[in-house]
Steps between C-alpha positions, in 0.01 A plus 500: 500500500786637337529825357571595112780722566742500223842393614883455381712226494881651469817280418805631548744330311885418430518227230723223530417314173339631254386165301340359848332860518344533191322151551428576849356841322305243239348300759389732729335752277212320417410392898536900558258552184226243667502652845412823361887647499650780226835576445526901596846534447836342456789646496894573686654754761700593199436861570481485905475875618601380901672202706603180330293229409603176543242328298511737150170387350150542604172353359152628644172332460177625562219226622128527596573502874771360705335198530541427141858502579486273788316256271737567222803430740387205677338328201642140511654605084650808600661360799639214246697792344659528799843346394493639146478869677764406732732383213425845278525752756541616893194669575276699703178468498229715678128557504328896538126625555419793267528823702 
């Protein structure tokens, strides 16, 4: 039985296109909104205080648990996104228990 821990899914950004992004943005929204997924913040390294980042802006979503995220991710219309998010942007994208 899984456990409802909230958790984050973080992508680390550096876009490439910004037409393919916003309607990889579009699309995916709503499938974050239906597995239980909130946008916490968005935002850019603009003001970076140490180190360099390579990938300047950040998005962080909070979700139910992480296996909200794993159902997110592998849902058979998020993975069909897969190409539009490769065309907008070179990303990182990560998965974090609550601490």
């Amino acid at each position: 039985m899984e456990k409802n821990m909230t958790a984050y899914f973080v992508a680390r950004l550096s876009v490439k296109d910004p037409e393919a992004m916003a309607e990889y943005s579009k699309s995916a929204a709503p499938l974050i909104a239906a597995h239980g997924g909130k946008v916490l913040f968005r935002g850019d390294a603009s003001d970076n205080l140490t180190g360099e980042m390579s990938m300047p802006n950040i998005v962080v979503f909070e979700f139910p648990s992480k296996g909200k995220i794993n159902e997110f991710f592998t849902s058979a219309e998020y993975q069909a996104l897969t190409d539009m998010r490769e065309a907008g942007a070179e990303m990182v994208l990560s998965a974090h228990d609550a601490v």
